[in-house]
C-alpha positions as CSV (number, residue, x, y, z in Angstrom):
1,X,8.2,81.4,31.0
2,X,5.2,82.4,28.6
3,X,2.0,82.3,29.0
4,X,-0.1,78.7,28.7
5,X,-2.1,80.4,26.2
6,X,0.7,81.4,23.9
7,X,2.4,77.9,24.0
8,X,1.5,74.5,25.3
9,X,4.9,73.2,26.5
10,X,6.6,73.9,29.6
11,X,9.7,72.6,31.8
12,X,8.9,71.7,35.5
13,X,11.2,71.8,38.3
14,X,11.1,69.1,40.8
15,X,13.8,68.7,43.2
16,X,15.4,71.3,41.0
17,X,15.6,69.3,38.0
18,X,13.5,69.7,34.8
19,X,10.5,67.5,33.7
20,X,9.2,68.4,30.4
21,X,5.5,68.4,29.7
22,X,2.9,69.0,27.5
23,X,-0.9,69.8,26.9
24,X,-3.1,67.3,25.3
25,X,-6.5,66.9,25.4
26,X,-6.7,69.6,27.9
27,X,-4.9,67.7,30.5
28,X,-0.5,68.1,31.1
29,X,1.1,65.1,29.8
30,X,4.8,64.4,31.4
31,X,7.7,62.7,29.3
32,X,8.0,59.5,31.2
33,X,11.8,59.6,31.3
34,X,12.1,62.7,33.1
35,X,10.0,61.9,35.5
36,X,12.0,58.1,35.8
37,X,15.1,60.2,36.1
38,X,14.2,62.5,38.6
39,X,12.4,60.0,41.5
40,X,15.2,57.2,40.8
41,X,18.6,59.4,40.1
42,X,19.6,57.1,36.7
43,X,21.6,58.2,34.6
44,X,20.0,56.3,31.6
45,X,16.4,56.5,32.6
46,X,15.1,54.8,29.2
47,X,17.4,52.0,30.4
48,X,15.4,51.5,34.0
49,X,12.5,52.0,32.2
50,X,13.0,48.7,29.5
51,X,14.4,47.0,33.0
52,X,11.2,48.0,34.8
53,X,9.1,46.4,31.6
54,X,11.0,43.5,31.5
55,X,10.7,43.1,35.1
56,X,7.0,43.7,35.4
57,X,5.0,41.3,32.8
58,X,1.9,43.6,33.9
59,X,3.4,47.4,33.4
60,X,4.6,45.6,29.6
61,X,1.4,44.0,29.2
62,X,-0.6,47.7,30.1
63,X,2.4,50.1,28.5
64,X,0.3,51.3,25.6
65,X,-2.2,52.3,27.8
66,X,-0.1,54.0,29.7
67,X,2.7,55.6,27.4
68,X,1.3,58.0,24.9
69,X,3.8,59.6,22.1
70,X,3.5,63.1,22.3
71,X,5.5,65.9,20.1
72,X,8.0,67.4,22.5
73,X,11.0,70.2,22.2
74,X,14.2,68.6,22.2
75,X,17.8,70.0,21.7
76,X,16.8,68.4,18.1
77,X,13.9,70.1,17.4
78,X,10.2,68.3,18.2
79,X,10.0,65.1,18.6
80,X,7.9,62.4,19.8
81,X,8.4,61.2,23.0
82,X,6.4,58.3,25.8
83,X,4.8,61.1,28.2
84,X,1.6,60.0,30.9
85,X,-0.8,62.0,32.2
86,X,-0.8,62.4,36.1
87,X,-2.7,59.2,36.5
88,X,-0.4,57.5,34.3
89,X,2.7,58.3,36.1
90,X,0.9,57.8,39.5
């Protein structure tokens, strides 16, 4: 993996499974799905996600504050995708 200096992206492994993340504002930013994916098991973790919302009038009422875009590497190229900070995900 490079160096942090050299690039601000970076896959984690957690339960030997990749979370993407990011740097912004000085602080790693997670891409929300990943980390959905990995603590639940889905297999469409944007789908539990919208369920979780629907569910939850107060996690759609506070999403925005909670889900920042972010540019992220996909097998696309960059794009932007919902990430959280740690307190975000926590």
């Amino acid at each position: 993996m490079e160096d942090a200096k050299n690039n601000n992206t970076h896959i984690t492994l957690f339960k030997g499974k990749k979370i993407r993340k990011t740097i912004y504002n000085k602080e790693w930013w997670f891409v929300i799905s990943d980390v959905v994916a990995v603590l639940t098991d889905s297999t469409q973790p944007n789908g539990y996600i919208k369920d979780m919302r629907r569910r939850d009038p107060e996690l759609a009422k506070g999403w925005g504050q909670i889900a920042t875009p972010l540019s992220v590497p996909t097998d696309e190229g960059m794009q932007k995708i919902n990430c959280a900070n740690t307190e975000g995900i926590f």
